[in-house]
C-alpha positions, 0 to 999 in steps of 0.5 A: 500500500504504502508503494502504491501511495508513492507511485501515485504521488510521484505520478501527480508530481510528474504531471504536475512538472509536465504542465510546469514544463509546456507552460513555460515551453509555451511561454517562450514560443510566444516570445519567438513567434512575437519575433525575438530569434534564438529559441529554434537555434536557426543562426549563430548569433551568440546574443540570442543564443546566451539570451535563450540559454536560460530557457533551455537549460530548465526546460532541459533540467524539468525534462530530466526529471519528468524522464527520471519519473517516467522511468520510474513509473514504467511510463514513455520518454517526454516526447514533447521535449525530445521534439523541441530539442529534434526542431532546434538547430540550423534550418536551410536557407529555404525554411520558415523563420523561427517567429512562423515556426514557433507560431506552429508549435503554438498551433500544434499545441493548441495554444494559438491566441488569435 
């Protein structure tokens, strides 16, 4: 019983800690698709990238400790974070811009304002 009972309350924090995690993940993709570069990692620029380097390292940090929970409970890896971080990096020349594709993400999440 008393195993059940800490199952069931790591399994609430982990969701808890899930919706820490879109929340803040939202918030930033509302930054970018506002027009502020950096999230996506499209282009060198060593300002965007030390101005979202916070971002990422705690969205990076909830993430390991959701999988560590996940693991725990028998549960998938958190596919959301592993397809962010698969969405970053340098685009070709012909791709959308990160503010078009942080507002697909939106969209995608269902957490367009318009």
């Amino acid at each position: 019983m008393a195993k059940a009972d800490r199952l069931e309350r790591l399994d609430m924090r982990r969701a808890e800690l899930e919706s820490e995690y879109r929340a803040s993940l939202i918030a930033a993709l509302h930054v970018t698709a506002a027009g502020r570069w950096g999230l996506f990692a499209h282009q060198k620029d060593k300002a965007a990238i030390a101005r979202t380097a916070p971002v990422i390292a705690a969205l990076t940090e909830l993430a390991t400790e959701i999988d560590a929970m996940r693991d725990t409970l028998g549960l998938e890896p958190f596919d959301l974070h592993r397809d962010f971080m698969a969405a970053r990096g340098p685009a070709a020349a012909d791709a959308v811009g990160e503010p078009r594709q942080a507002g697909a993400w939106l969209q995608q999440m269902g957490a367009t304002t318009d």
